[in-house]
C-alpha positions as CSV (number, residue, x, y, z in Angstrom):
1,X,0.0,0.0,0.0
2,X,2.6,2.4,1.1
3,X,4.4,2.0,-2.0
4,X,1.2,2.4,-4.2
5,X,0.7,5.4,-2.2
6,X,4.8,6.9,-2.7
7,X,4.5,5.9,-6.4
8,X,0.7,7.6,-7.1
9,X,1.7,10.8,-5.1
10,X,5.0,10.8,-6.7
11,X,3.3,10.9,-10.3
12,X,0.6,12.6,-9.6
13,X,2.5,16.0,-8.2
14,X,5.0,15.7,-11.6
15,X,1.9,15.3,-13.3
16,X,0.8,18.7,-12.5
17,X,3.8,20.3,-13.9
18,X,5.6,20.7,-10.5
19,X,9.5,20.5,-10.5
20,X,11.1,17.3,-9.7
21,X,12.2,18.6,-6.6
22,X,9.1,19.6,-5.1
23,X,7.3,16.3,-6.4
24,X,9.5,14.4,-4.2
25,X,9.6,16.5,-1.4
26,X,5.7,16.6,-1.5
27,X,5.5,13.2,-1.7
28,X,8.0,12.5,1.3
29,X,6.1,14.7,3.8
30,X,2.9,12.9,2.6
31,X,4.4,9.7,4.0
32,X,5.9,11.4,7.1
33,X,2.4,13.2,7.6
34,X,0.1,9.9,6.9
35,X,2.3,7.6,7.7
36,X,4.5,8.7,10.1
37,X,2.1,10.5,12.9
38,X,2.4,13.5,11.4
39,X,6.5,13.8,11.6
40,X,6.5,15.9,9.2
41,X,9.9,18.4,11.0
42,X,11.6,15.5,10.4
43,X,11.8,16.1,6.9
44,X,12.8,19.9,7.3
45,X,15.4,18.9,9.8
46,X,16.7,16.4,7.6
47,X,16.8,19.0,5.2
48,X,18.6,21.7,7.5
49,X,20.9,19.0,8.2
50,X,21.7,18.1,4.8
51,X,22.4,21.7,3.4
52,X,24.3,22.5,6.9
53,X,27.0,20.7,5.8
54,X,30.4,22.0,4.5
55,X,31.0,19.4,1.9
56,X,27.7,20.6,0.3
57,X,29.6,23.8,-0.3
58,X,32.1,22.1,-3.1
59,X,28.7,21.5,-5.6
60,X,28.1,25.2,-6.7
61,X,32.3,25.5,-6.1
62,X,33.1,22.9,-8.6
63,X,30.0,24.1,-11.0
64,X,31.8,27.8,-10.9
65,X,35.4,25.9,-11.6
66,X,33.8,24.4,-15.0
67,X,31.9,27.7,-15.8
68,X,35.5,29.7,-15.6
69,X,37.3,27.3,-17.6
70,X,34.5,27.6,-20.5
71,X,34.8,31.7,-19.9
72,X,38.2,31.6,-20.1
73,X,38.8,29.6,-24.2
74,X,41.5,27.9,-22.3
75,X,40.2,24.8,-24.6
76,X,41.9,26.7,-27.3
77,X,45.4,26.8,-26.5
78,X,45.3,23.0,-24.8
79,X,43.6,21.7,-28.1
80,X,46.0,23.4,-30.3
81,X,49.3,22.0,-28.4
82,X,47.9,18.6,-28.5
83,X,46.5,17.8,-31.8
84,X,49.8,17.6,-33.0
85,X,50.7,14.6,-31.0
86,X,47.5,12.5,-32.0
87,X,47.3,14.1,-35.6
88,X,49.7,11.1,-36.7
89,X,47.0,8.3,-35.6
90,X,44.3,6.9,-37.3
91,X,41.4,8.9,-36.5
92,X,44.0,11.9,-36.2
93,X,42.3,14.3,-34.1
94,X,39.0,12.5,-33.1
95,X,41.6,11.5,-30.9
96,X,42.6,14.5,-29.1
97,X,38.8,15.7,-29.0
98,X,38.9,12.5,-26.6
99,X,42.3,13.4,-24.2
100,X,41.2,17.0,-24.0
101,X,38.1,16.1,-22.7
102,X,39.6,14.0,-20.3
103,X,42.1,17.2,-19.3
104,X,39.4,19.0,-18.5
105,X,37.2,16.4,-16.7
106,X,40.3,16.5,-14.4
107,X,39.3,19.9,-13.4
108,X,36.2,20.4,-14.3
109,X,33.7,18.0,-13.1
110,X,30.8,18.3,-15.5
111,X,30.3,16.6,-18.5
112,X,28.4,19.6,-19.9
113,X,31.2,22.0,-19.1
114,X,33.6,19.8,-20.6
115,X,31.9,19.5,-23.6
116,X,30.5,23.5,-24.4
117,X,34.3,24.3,-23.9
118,X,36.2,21.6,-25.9
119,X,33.6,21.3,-28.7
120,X,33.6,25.4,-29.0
121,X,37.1,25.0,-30.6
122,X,37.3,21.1,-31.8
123,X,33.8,21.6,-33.6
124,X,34.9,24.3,-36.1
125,X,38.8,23.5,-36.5
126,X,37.6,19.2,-37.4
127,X,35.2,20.3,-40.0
128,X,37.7,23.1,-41.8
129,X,40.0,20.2,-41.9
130,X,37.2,17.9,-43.6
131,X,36.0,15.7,-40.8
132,X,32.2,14.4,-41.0
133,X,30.4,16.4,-38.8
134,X,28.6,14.2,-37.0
135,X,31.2,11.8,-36.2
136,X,33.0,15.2,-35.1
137,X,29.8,16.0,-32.9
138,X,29.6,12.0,-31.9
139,X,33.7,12.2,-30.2
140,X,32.6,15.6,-27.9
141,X,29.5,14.1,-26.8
142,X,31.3,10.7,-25.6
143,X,34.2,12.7,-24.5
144,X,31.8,15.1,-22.6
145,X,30.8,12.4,-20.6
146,X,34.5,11.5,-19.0
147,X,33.8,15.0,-17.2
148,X,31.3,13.2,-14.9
149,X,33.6,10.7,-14.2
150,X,37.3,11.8,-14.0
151,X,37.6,13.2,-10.4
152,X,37.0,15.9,-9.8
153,X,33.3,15.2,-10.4
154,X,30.1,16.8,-9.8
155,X,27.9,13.5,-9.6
156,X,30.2,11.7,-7.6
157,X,30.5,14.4,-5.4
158,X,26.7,14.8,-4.6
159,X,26.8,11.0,-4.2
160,X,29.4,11.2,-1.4
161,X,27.2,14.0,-0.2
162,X,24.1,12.4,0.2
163,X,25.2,8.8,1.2
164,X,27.9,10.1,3.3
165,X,30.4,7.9,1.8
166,X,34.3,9.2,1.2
167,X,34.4,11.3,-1.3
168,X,38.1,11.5,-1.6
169,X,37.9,7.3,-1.8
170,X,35.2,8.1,-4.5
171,X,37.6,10.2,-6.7
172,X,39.9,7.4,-6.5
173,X,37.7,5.3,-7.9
174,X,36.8,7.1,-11.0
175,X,40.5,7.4,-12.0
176,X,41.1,4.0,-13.8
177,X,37.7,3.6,-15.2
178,X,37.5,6.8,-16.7
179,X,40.9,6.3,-18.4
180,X,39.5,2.9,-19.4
181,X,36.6,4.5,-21.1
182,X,39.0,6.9,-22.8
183,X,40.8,3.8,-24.3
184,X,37.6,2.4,-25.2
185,X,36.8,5.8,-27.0
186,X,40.1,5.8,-28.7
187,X,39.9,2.3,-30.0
188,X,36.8,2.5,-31.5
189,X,37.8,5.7,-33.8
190,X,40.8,4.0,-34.5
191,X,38.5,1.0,-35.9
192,X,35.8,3.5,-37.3
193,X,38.0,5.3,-39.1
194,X,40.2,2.2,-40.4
195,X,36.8,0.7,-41.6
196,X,35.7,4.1,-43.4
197,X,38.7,6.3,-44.2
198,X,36.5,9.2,-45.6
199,X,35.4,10.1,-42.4
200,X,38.4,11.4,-41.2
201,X,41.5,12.8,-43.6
202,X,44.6,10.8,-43.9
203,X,47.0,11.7,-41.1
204,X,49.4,14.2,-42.1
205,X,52.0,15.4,-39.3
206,X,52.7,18.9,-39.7
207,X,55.7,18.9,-37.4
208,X,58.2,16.2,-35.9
209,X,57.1,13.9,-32.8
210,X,59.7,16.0,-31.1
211,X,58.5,19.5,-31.7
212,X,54.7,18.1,-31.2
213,X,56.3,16.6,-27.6
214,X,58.0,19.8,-26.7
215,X,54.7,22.3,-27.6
216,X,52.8,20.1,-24.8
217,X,54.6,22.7,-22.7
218,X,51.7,24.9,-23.6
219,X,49.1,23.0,-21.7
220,X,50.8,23.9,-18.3
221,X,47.6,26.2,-17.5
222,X,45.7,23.0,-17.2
223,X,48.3,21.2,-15.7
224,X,48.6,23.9,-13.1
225,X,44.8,24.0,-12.5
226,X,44.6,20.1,-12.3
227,X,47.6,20.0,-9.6
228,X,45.9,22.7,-7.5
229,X,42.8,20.9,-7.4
230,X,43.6,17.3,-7.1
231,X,47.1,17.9,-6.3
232,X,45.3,19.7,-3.1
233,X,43.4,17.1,-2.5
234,X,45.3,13.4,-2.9
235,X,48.0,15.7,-0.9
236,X,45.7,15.8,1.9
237,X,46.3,19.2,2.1
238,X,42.6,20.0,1.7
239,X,39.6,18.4,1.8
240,X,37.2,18.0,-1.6
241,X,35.2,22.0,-0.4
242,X,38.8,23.6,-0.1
243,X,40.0,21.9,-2.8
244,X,37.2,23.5,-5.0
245,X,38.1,26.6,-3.6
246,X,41.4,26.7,-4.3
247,X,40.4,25.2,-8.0
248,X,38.3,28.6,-8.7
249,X,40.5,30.8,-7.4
250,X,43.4,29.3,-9.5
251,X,40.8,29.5,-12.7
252,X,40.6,33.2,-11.7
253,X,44.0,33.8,-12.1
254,X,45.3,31.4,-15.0
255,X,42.1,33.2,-16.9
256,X,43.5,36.3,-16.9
257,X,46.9,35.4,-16.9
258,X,46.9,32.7,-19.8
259,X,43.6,32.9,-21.1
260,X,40.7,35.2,-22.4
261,X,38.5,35.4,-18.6
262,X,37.2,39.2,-18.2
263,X,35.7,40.9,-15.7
264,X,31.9,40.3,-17.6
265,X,33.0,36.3,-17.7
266,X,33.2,36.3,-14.1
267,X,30.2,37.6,-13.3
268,X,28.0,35.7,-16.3
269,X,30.0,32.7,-15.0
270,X,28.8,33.8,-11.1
271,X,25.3,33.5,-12.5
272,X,24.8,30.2,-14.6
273,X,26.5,28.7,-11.3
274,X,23.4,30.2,-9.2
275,X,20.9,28.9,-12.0
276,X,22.8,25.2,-11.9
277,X,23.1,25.0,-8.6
278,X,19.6,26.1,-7.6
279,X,18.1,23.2,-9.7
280,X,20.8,20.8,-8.0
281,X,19.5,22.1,-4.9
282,X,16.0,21.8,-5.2
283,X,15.8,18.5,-6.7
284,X,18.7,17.4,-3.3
285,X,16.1,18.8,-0.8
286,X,13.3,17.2,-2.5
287,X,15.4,14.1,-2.2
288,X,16.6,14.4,1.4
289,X,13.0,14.7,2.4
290,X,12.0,11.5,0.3
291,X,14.8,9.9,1.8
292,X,14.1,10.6,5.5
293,X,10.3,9.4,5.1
294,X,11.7,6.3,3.6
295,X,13.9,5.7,6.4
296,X,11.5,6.2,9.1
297,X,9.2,3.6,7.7
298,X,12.1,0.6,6.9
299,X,11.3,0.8,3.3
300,X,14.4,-0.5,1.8
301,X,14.7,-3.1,4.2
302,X,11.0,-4.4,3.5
303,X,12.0,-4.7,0.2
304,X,15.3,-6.1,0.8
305,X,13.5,-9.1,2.4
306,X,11.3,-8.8,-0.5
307,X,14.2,-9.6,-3.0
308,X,15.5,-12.5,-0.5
309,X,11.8,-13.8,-0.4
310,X,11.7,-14.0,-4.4
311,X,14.8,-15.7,-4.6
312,X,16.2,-12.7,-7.2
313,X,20.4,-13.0,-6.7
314,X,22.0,-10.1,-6.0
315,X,23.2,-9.9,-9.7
316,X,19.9,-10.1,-11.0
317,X,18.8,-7.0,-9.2
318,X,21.7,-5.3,-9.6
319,X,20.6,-6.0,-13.6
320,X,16.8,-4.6,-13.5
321,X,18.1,-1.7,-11.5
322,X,20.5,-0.9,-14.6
323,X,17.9,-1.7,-16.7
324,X,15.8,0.9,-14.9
325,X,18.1,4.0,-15.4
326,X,19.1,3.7,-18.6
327,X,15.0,4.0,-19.1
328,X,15.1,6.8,-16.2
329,X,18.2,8.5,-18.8
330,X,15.9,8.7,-21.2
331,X,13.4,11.2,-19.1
332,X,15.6,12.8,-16.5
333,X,18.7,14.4,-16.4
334,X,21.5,12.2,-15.5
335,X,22.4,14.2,-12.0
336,X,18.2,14.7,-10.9
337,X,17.5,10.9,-11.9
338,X,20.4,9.8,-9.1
339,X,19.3,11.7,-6.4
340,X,15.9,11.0,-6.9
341,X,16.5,7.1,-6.8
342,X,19.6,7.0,-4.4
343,X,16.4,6.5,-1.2
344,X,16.0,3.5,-2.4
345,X,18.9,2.4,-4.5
346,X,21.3,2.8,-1.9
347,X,20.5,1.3,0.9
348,X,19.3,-1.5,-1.3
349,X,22.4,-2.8,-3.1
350,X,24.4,-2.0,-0.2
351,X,22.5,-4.7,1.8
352,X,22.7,-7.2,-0.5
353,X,26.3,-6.5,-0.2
354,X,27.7,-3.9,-2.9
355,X,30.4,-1.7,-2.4
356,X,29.2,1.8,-1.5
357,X,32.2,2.8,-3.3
358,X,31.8,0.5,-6.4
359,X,28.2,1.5,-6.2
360,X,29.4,5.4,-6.7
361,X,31.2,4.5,-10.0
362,X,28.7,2.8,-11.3
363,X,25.7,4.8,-11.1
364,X,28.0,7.5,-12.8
365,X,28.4,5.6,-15.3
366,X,25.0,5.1,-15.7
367,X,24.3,9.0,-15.5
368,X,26.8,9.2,-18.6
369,X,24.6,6.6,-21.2
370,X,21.8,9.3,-19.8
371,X,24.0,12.2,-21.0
372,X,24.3,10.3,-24.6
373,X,20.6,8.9,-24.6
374,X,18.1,10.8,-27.0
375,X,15.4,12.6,-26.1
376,X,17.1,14.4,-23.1
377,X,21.1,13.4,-23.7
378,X,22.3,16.0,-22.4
379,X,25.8,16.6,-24.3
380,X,24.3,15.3,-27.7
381,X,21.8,18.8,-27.3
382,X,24.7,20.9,-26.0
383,X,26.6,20.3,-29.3
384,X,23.9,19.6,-31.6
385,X,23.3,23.9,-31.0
386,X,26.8,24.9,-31.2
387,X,26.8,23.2,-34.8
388,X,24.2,25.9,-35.9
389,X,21.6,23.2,-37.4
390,X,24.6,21.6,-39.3
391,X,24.2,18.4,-36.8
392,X,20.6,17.1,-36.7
393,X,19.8,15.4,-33.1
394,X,19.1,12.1,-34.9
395,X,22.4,12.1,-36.8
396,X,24.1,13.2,-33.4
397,X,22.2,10.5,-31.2
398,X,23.7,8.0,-33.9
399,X,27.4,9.1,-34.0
400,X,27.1,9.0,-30.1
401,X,25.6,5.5,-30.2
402,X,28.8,3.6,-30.3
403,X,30.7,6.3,-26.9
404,X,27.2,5.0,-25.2
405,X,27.7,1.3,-26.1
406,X,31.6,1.6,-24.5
407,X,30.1,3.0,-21.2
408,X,27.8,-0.3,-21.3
409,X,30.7,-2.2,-21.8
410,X,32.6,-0.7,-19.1
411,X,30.2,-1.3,-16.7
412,X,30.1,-5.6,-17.6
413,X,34.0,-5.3,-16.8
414,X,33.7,-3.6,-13.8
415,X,30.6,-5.6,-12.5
416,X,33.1,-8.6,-13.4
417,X,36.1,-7.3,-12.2
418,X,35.5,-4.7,-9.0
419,X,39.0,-4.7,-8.3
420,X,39.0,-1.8,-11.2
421,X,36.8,0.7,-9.1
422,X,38.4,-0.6,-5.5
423,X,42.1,-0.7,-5.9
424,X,43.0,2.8,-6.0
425,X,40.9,3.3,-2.9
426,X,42.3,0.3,-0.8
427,X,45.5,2.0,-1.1
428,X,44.0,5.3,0.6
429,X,43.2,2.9,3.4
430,X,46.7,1.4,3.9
């Protein structure tokens, strides 16, 4: 009955036209109030609670950090030094659309950011050179998503924030799968572009592997930026808010110094963080409300002895809940659609004996198919605009198809082999 009741309430107020956020808030002080005795302040002071804390305060800080870095064109110089190193592979520089993308997921933290600031200067410089557009379009929208994942990043922050799991263990985590979904990007252009040579010119070096390896020295603004964040951080000289800090304050700086950051970026930049992290933060109180109802009653465990009752293994479940949000990717946006079934997906999986950890990395994963699945993909609608109606959505969703199959793939070999997502962490623990 009760969850009948969760469900019905849950549609009904989205039905309506309310936000996400106040849907599930709504619908968790409808359970606290009916179900509860009327306990409705616990929801509020689970809410004070939540947003009381200081590692909430690195969200909005890490949203600013990737806001600056698309203010400052930084993309442009950092593109520019590396295409010459990849220029000489097959695929020539589909493939540094993919490693700058992962540069700036290490500072970043949003797959959006990452892929509004790389695709503003990769977009127009591939086609000049004769690239198909939409594979072009196809290479920023999978390397968008490595943003997400990468540490710094945004979702596995929040995560850490709402389950109160280590979010310094959580960064750790995301290092060696997101460079094993780079690989996975690279090797598929590689074999794209060796099966259909005419989507990509024939790789012409325009200076020696030498020069190409000594104008890397132009990326140091990244560098820099990276080592003050994470540097900051795996140093244990700050913790994940103060590393944020020091992030944006470093973006400041390198901006003007090395980049194009004005006065009227900072501010514009200052404002799209206020509208991002307002949604964030409605849809996480909504959430922390939904949660604490949930809680009170014993839902998860009722439906943990459910599961055992049915006789569903652990791996089945952990299946049909994959299942579920790659459906949920298609409707919500990948950050909103975690929050709102963390209540009940967390505890969950964790008592049938998941990793909270491992659990982190691969709901992540699962928010980056979202950010490449049609109709609300995220990065696919991102670059489909900058193309100016060059890139149809459909073409777009097509090119991405293949990134969005690799993130499937990653997630078979990490749900066979854990040791991927734990072993960096394990040594944090030592």
């Amino acid at each position: 009955m009760i969850w009948l009741m969760m469900g019905g309430t849950l549609l009904g107020t989205v039905l309506t036209g309310a936000v996400l956020g106040s849907a599930l808030g709504l619908t968790g002080f409808a359970i606290l109030h009916f179900w509860s005795g009327g306990a409705t302040s616990l929801g509020v002071q689970a809410v004070w609670n939540t947003f009381n804390s200081f590692t909430l305060t690195a969200i909005p800080l890490f949203i600013l950090l990737g806001e600056l870095l698309v203010a400052s064109g930084l993309a442009r110089s950092v593109y520019r030094a590396m295409s010459p190193v990849f220029a000489r592979l097959p695929g020539g520089l589909l493939h540094t659309n993919i490693a700058v993308c992962g540069m700036f997921g290490a500072v970043s933290g949003s797959s959006m950011a990452v892929a509004a600031a790389v695709g503003s200067v990769a977009y127009p410089e591939l086609t000049r050179r004769g690239y198909d557009r939409a594979v072009v379009v196809g290479s920023l929208a999978g390397g968008g998503t490595l943003g997400l994942l990468i540490p710094p990043s945004l979702s596995l922050l929040i995560y850490g924030a709402f389950t109160e799991t280590s979010i310094g263990q959580l960064f750790l985590a995301g290092i060696l799968p997101g460079m094993l979904a780079a690989l996975l990007f690279m090797l598929w252009i590689a074999f794209m572009v060796w099966r259909t040579p005419r989507l990509a010119p024939e790789p012409k070096p325009e200076v020696s592997l030498g020069r190409a390896l000594l104008g890397l020295g132009r990326i140091w603004p990244l560098l820099a930026l990276i080592g003050a964040v994470l540097g900051s951080l795996f140093a244990g000289l700050a913790t994940p808010t103060e590393s944020a800090g020091v992030g944006v304050a470093a973006a400041i700086v390198i901006g003007f110094w090395a980049g194009d950051l004005t006065w009227r970026g900072v501010l514009d930049a200052l404002m799209s963080t206020l509208v991002t992290f307002c949604v964030i933060g409605m849809v996480f109180m909504g959430a922390v409300v939904l949660a604490q109802s949930i809680s009170v009653l014993g839902l998860p465990q009722q439906l943990l002895r459910q599961i055992t009752g049915l006789g569903i293994s652990p791996l089945g479940v952990l299946l049909i809940i994959v299942a579920v949000y790659i459906v949920l990717g298609t409707v919500f946006d990948g950050l909103s659609m975690m929050i709102m079934t963390l209540p009940i997906v967390f505890p969950l999986l964790v008592g049938l004996g998941y990793d909270p950890i491992w659990l982190g990395v691969l709901i992540t994963l699962l928010i980056e198919i979202g950010m490449l699945t049609p109709p609300v993909g995220m990065n696919i609608f991102v670059l489909t605009g900058m193309t100016g109606g060059q890139v149809k959505l459909g073409q777009a969703a097509w090119a991405a198809l293949p990134y969005w199959l690799a993130l499937l793939s990653l997630i078979a070999l990490i749900v066979a082999f854990p040791g991927l997502v734990l072993w960096l962490p394990s040594l944090m623990m030592l």
